[in-house]
LUMFI-762519 format. One record per residue (C-alpha): y, z, x; residue number from 1; residue in one letter. Coordinates in nm, 3 decimals, padded with zeros to 5 digits. Example, Ala and Ser with C-alpha at 12.3 -4.5 7.8 and 13.67 -1.06 7.14 Angstrom:
REM residues 2
[rec [-00.450, 00.780, 01.230], 1, A];
[rec [-00.106, 00.714, 01.367], 2, S];
This chain:
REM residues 403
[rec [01.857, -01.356, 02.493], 1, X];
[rec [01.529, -01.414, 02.626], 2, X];
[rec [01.211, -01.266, 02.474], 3, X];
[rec [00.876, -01.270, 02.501], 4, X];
[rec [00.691, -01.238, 02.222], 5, X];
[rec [00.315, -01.100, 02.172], 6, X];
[rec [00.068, -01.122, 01.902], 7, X];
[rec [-00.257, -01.141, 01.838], 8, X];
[rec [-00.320, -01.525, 01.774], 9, X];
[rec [-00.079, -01.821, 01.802], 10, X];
[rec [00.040, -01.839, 01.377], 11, X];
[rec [-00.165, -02.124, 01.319], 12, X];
[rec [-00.245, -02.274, 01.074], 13, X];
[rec [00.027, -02.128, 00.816], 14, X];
[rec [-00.247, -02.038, 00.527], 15, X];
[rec [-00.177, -01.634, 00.535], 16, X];
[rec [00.120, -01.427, 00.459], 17, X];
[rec [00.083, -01.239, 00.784], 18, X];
[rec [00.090, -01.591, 01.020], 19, X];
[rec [00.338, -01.738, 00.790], 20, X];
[rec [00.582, -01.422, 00.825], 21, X];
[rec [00.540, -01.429, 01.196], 22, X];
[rec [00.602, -01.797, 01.236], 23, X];
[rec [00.920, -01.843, 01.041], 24, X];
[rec [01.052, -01.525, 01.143], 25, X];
[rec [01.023, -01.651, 01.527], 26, X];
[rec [01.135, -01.992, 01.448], 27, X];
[rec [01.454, -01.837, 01.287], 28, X];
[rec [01.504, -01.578, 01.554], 29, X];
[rec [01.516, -01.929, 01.794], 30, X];
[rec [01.714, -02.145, 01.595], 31, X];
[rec [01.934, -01.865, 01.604], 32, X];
[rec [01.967, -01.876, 02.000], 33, X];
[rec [01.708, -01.674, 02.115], 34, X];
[rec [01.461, -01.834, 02.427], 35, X];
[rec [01.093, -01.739, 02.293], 36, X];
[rec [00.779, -01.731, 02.491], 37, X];
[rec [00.498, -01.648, 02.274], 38, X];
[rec [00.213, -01.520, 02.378], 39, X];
[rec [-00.147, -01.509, 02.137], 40, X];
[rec [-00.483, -01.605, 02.139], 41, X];
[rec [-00.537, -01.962, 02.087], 42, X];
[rec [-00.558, -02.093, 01.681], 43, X];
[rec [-00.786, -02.313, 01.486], 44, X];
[rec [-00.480, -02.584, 01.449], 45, X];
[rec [-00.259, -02.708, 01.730], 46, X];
[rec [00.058, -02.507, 01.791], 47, X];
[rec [00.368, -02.712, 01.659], 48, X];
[rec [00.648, -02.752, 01.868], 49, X];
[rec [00.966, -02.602, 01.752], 50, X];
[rec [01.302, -02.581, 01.962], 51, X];
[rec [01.326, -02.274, 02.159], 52, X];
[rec [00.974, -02.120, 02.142], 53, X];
[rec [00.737, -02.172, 02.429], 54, X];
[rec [00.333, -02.140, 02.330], 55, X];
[rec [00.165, -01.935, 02.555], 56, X];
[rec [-00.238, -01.966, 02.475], 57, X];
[rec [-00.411, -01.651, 02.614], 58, X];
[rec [-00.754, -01.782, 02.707], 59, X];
[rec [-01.060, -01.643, 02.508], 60, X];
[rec [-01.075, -01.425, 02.208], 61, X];
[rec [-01.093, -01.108, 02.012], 62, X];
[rec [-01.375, -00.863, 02.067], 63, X];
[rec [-01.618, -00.818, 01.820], 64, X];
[rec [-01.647, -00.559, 01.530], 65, X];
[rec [-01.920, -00.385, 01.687], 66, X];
[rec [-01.745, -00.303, 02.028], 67, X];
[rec [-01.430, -00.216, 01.873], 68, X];
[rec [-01.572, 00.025, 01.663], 69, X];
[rec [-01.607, 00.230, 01.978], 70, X];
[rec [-01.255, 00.226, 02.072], 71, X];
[rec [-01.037, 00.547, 01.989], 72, X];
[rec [-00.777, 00.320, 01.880], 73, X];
[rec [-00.768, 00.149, 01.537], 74, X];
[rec [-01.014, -00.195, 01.476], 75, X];
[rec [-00.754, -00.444, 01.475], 76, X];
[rec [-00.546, -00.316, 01.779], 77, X];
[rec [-00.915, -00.238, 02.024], 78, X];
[rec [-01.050, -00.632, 01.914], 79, X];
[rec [-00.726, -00.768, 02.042], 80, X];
[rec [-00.685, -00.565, 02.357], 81, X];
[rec [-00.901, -00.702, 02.614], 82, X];
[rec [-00.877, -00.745, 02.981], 83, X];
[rec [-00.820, -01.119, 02.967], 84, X];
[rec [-00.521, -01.056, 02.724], 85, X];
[rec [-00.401, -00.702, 02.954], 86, X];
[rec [-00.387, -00.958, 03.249], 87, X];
[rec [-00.184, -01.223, 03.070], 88, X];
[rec [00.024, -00.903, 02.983], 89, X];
[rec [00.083, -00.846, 03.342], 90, X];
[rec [00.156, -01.170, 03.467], 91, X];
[rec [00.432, -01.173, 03.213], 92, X];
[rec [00.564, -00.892, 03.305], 93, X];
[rec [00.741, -00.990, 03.605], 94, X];
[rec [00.959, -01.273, 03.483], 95, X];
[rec [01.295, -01.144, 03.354], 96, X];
[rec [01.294, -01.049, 02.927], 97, X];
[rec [01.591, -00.895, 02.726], 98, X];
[rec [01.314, -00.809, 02.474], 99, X];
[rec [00.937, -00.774, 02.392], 100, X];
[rec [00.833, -00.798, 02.005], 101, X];
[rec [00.496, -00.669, 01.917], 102, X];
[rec [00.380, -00.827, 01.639], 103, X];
[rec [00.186, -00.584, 01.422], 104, X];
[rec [00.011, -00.259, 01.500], 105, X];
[rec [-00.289, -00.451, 01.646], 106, X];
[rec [-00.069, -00.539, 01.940], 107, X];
[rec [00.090, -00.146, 02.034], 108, X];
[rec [-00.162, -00.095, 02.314], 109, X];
[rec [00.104, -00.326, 02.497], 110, X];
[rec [00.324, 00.003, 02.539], 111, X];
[rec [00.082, 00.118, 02.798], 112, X];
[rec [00.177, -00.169, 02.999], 113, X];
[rec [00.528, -00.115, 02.948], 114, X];
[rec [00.567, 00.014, 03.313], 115, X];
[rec [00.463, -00.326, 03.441], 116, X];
[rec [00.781, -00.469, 03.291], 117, X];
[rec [01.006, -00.509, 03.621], 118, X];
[rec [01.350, -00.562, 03.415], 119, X];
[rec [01.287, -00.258, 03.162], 120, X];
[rec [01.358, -00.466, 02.870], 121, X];
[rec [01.399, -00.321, 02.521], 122, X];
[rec [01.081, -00.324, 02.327], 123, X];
[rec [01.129, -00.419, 01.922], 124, X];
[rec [00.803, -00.335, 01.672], 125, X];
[rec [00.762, -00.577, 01.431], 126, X];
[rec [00.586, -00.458, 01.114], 127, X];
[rec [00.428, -00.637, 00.838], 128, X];
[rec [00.329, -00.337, 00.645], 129, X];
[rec [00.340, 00.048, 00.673], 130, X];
[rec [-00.048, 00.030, 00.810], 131, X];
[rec [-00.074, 00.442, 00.763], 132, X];
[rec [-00.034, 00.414, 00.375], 133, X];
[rec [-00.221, 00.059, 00.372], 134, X];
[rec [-00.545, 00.203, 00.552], 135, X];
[rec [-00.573, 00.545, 00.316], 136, X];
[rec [-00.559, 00.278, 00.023], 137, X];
[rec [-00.854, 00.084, 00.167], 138, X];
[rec [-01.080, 00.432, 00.238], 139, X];
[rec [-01.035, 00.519, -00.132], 140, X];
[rec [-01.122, 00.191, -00.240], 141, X];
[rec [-01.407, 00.334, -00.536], 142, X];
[rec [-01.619, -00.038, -00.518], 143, X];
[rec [-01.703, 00.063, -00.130], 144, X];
[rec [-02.037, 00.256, -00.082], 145, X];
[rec [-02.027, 00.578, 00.123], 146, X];
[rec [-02.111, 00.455, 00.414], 147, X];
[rec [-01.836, 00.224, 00.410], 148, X];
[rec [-01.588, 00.487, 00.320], 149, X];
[rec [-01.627, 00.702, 00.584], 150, X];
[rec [-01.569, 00.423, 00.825], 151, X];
[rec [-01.293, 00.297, 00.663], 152, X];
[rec [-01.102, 00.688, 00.633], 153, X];
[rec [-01.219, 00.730, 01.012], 154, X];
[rec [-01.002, 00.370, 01.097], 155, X];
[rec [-00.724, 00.542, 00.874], 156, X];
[rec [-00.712, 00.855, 01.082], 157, X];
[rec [-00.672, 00.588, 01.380], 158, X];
[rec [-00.417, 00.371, 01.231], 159, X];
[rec [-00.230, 00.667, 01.097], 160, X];
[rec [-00.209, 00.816, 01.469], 161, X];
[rec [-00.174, 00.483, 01.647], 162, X];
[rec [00.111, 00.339, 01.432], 163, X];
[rec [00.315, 00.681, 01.462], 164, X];
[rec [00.280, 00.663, 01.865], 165, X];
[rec [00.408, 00.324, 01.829], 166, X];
[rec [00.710, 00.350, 01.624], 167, X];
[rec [00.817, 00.638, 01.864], 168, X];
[rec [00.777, 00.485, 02.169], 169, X];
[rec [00.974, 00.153, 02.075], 170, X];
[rec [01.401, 00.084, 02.065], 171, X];
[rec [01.372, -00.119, 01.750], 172, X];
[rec [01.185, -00.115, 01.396], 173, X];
[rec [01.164, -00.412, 01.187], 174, X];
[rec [00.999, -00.354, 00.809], 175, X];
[rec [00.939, -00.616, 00.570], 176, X];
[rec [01.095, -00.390, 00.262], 177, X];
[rec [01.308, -00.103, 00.204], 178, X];
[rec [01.057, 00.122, 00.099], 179, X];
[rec [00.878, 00.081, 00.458], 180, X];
[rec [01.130, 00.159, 00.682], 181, X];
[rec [01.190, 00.500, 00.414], 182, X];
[rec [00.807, 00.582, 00.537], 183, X];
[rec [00.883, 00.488, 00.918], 184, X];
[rec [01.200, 00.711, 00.889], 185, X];
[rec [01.005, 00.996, 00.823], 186, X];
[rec [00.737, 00.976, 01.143], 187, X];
[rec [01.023, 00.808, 01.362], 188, X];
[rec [01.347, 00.964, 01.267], 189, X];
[rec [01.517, 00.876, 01.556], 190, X];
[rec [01.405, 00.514, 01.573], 191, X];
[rec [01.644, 00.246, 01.475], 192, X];
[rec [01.549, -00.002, 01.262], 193, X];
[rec [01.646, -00.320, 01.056], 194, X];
[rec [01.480, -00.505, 00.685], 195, X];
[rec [01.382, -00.816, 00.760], 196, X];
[rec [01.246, -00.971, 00.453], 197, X];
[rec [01.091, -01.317, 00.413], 198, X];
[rec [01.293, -01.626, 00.397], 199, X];
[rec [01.085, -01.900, 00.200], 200, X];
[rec [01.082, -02.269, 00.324], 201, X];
[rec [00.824, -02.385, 00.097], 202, X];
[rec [00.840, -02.625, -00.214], 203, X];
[rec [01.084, -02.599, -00.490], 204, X];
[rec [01.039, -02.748, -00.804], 205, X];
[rec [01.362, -02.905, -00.913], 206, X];
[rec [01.269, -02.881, -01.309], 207, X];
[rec [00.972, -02.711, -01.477], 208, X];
[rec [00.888, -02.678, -01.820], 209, X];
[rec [00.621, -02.408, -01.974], 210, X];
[rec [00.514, -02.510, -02.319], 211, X];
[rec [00.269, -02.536, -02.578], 212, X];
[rec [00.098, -02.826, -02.345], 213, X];
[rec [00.106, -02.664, -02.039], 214, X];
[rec [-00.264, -02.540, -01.977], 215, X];
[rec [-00.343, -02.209, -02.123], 216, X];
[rec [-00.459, -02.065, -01.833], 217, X];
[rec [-00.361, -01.798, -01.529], 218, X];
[rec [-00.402, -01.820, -01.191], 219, X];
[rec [-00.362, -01.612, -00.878], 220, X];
[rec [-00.310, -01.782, -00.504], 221, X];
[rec [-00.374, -01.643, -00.232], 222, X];
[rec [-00.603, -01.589, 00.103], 223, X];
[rec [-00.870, -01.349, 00.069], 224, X];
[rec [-01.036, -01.346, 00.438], 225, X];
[rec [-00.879, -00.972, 00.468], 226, X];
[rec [-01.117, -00.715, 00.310], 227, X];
[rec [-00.817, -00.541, 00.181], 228, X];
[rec [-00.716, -00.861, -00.014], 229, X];
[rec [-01.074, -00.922, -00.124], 230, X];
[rec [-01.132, -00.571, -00.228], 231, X];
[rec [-00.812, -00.633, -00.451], 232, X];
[rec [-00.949, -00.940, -00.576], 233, X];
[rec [-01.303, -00.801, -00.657], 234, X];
[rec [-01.154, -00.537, -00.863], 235, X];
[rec [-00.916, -00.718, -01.086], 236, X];
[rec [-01.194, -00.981, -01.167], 237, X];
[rec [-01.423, -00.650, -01.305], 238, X];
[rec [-01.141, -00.640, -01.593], 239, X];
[rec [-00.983, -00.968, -01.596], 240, X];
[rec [-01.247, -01.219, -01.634], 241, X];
[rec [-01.436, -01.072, -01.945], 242, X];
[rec [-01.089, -00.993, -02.108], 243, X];
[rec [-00.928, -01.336, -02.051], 244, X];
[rec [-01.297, -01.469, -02.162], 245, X];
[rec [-01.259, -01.336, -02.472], 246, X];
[rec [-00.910, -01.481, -02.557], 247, X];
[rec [-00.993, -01.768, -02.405], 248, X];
[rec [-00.749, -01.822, -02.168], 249, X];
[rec [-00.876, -01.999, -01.810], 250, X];
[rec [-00.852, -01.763, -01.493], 251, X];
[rec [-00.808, -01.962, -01.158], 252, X];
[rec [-00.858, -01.830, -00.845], 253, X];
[rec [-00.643, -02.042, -00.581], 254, X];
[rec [-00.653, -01.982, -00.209], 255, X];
[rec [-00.909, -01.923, 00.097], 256, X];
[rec [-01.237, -01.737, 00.091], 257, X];
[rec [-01.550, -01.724, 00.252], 258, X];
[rec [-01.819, -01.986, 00.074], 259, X];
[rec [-02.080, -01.714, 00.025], 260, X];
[rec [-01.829, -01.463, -00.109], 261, X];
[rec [-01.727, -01.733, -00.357], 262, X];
[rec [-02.040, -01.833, -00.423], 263, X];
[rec [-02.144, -01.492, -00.519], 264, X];
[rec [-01.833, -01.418, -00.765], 265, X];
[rec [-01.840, -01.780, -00.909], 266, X];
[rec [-02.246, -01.640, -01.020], 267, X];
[rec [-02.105, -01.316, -01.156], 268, X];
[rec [-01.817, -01.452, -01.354], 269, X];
[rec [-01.899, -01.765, -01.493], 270, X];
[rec [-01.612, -01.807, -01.688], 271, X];
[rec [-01.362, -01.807, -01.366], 272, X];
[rec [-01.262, -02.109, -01.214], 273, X];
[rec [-01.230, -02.079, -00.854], 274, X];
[rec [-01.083, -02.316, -00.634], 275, X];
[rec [-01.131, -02.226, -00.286], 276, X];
[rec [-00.890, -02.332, 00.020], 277, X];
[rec [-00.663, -02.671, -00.103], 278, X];
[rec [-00.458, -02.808, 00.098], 279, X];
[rec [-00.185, -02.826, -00.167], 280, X];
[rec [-00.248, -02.563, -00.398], 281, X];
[rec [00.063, -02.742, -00.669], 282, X];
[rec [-00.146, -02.926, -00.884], 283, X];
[rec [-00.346, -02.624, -00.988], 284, X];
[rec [00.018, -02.374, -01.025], 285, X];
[rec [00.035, -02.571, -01.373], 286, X];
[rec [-00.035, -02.283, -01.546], 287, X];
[rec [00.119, -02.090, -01.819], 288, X];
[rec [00.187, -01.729, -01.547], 289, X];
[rec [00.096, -01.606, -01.269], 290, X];
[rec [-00.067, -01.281, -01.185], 291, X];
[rec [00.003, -01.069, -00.878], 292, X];
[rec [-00.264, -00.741, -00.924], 293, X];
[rec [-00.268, -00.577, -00.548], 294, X];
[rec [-00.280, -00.221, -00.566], 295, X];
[rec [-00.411, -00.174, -00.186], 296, X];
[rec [-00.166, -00.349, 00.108], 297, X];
[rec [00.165, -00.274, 00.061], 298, X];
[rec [00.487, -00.471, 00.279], 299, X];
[rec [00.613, -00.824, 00.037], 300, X];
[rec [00.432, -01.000, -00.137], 301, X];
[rec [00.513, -01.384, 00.006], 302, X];
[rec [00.350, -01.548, -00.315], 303, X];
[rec [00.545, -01.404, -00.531], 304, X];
[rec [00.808, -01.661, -00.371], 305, X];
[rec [00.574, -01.952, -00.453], 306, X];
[rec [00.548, -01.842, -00.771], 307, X];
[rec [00.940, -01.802, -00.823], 308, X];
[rec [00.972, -02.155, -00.661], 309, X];
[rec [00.712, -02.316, -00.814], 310, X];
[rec [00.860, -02.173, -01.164], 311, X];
[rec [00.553, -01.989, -01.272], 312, X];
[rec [00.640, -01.674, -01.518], 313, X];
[rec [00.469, -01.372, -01.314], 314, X];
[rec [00.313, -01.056, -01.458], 315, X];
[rec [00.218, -00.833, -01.184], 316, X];
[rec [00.176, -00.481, -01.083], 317, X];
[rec [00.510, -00.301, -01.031], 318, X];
[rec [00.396, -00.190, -00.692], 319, X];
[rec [00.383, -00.562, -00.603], 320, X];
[rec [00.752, -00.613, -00.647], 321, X];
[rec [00.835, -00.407, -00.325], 322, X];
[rec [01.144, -00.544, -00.125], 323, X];
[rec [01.213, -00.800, -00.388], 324, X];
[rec [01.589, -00.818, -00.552], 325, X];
[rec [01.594, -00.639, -00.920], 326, X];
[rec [01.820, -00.971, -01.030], 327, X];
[rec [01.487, -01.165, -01.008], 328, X];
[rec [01.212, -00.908, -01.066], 329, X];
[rec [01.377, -00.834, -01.385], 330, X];
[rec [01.206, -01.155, -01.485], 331, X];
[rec [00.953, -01.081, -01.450], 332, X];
[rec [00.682, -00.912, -01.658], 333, X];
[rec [00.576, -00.575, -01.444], 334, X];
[rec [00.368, -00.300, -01.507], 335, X];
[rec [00.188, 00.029, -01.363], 336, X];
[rec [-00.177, -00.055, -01.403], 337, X];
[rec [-00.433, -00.328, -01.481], 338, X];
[rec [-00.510, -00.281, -01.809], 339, X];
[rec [-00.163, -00.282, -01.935], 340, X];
[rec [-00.104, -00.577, -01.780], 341, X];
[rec [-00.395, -00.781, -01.888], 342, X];
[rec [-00.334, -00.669, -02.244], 343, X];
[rec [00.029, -00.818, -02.260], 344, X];
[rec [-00.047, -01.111, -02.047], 345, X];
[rec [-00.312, -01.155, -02.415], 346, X];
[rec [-00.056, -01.121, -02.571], 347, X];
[rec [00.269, -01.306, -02.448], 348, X];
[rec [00.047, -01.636, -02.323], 349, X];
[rec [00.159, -01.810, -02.636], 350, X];
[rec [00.525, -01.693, -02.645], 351, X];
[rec [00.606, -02.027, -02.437], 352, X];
[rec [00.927, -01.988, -02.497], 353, X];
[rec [00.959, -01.673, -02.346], 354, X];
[rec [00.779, -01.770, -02.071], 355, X];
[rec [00.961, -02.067, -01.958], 356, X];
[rec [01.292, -01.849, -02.019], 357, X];
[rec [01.153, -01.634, -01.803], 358, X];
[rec [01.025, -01.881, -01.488], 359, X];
[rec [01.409, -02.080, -01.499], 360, X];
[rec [01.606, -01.728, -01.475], 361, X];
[rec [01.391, -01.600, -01.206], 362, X];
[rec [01.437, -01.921, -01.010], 363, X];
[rec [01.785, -01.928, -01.083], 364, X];
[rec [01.815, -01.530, -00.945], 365, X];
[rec [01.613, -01.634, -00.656], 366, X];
[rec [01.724, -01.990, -00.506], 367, X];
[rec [02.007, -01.900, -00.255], 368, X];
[rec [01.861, -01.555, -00.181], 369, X];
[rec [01.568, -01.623, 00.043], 370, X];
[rec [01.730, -01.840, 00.406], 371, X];
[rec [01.523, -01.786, 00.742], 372, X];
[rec [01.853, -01.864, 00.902], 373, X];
[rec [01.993, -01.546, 00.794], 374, X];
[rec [01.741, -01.350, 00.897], 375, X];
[rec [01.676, -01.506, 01.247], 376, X];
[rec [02.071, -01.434, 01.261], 377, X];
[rec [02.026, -01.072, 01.163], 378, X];
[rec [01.712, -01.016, 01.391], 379, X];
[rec [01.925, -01.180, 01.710], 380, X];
[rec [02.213, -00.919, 01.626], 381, X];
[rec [02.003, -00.591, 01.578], 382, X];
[rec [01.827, -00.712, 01.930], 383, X];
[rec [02.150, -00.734, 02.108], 384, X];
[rec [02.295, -00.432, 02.008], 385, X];
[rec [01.986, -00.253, 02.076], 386, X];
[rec [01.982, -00.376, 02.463], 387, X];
[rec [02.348, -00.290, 02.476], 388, X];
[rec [02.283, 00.067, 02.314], 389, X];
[rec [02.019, 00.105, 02.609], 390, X];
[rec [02.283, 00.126, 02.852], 391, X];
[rec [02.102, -00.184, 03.088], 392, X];
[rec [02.254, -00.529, 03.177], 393, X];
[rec [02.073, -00.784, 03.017], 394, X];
[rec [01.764, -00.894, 03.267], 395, X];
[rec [01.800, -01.239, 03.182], 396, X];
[rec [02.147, -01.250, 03.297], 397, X];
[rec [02.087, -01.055, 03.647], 398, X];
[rec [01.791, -01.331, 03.683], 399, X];
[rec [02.094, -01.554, 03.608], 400, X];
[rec [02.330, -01.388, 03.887], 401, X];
[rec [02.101, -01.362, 04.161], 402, X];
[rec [01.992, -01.694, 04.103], 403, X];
């Protein structure tokens, strides 16, 4: 099975959900059998070799904001399309695939290339979220000024249209959770599809113990470069730092973000403690729970793994718990709205006992359930029997025979 595979950067370095899904989801789909050639703008950090994936660097970069404001099609999808990266396209297009993956919404303008392909291979769309219901989130976010809405409901309508052409025009659907492919079955009825959620490769803690020593505190880990993630962020600190203040319990906020935004929050609440970008974020997951409070961005939630793993107790919003099993989740501590859960995370932060009860079932529930392996083995099966469903040899083997 040969595939080439195109995104919008190379997934490097792995410090986001999005680049780390992408990654081990390719590396799987290799180690499975699969011959990879990925294709993405170049990274900040050095692409790592790994068996059975070829890098493919497409020189330059993105657009900027500004011009791809202009573009009919959504922002993320009219920065990445540009003629540099529609020539790569094209060159690639004449050696022999079984498959092309597009890699996230930002990449469907590919499908107007997909007469260039010489050996008609099947094209798979690989989804990280359901963008449609992500984007109408982010226009009703209430901390944006007017202005700002209206762009943000005018890149909805976009997404909204742009995602439905794509899901329609590809052979194969891949969702992150359950409840996405239910929302792609209703634009794309006819569309096959397969749930691929995470694997996790990450560290496990062999033995944790929560107790009256462990610090009182909280702490949320993440990357909040995305404005969606930010805007999430933003609003959960407006209840959750003068609440936890006043109980005195420590808030920590783990993960990347831009100095000046930090800066700015770090003058506004005093009484959080925020980290910024670590390189090994364990030493500050000593913490009595874990909070996971993301109303806008839907898909799974790949923290919630290093949380599980890392055998933090989590209270988080129910809506967070997408795709994950109900064995584990019912661990965990999860509620419909902020203020509900801020008030019981007051209240059960002493209950120690409960919470390290909670943390070693959860980890328990969770350790066999989350293998790459099986999911690069699922992906390599749905591709095949979608290029067999087509009705067309496989290109690479003609390139094979007439060679």
């Amino acid at each position: 099975m040969r595939v080439l595979w195109l995104a919008r950067n190379l997934p490097f370095p792995l410090v986001t959900g999005d680049k780390i899904y992408t990654a081990k989801m390719a590396e799987a789909l290799a180690a499975a059998g699969a011959q990879i050639t990925f294709a993405g703008y170049p990274s900040a950090a050095p692409a790592e070799p790994v068996s059975g994936i070829a890098w493919h660097p497409v020189p330059g970069g993105p657009k900027n904001n500004w011009r791809a404001a202009l573009d009919p099609r959504p922002l993320v999808a009219a920065r990445h399309l540009t003629k540099r990266y529609r020539k790569h396209v094209g060159g690639l297009a004449a050696s022999a695939w079984d498959a092309v993956v597009i890699d996230q919404y930002g990449m469907g303008w590919v499908l107007d290339q997909r007469r260039r392909f010489q050996t008609n291979p099947s094209f798979v769309f690989l989804t990280h979220d359901h963008e449609e219901s992500v984007t109408a989130l982010q226009a009703k976010d209430p901390g944006a000024s007017s202005i700002k809405r209206a762009y943000l409901w005018q890149n909805h309508l976009k997404t909204r249209w742009f995602e439905r052409w794509i899901a329609r025009r590809c052979d194969l659907l891949t969702t992150i959770t359950e409840a996405d492919a239910a929302l792609f079955r209703q634009t794309a009825p006819d569309r096959p599809s397969i749930v691929l959620t995470p694997g996790y490769s990450g560290r496990k803690l062999s033995e944790r113990t929560v107790s009256a020593e462990t610090a009182r505190a909280v702490v949320l880990f993440g990357s909040y470069r995305w404005s969606a993630k930010l805007a999430n962020l933003t609003s959960f600190l407006e209840q959750a730092a003068p609440a936890l203040a006043r109980s005195r319990i420590e808030l920590r906020i783990v993960g990347d973000i831009a100095d000046d935004v930090r800066e700015a929050l770090a003058a506004r609440y005093p009484s959080v403690n925020f980290t910024g970008f670590v390189a090994d974020p364990g030493p500050y997951l000593d913490a009595r729970l874990a909070i996971l409070a993301e109303p806008i961005g839907g898909g799974f939630k790949l923290k919630l793994l290093d949380y599980v793993f890392n055998r933090l107790p989590v209270a988080a919003l129910d809506v967070c718990a997408a795709g994950l099993p109900p064995e584990i989740s019912q661990h965990m501590m999860l509620f419909g709205d902020t203020a509900t859960l801020l008030r019981r995370v007051v209240a059960e932060i002493d209950d120690v006992q409960s919470l390290d009860r909670r943390q070693r079932l959860a980890f328990t529930a969770a350790e066999s359930a989350f293998d790459w392996a099986d999911r690069g083995r699922s992906f390599l099966d749905a591709l095949e029997a979608t290029v067999r469903s087509r009705g067309f040899p496989s290109p690479a083997a003609l390139e094979t025979a007439g060679a």
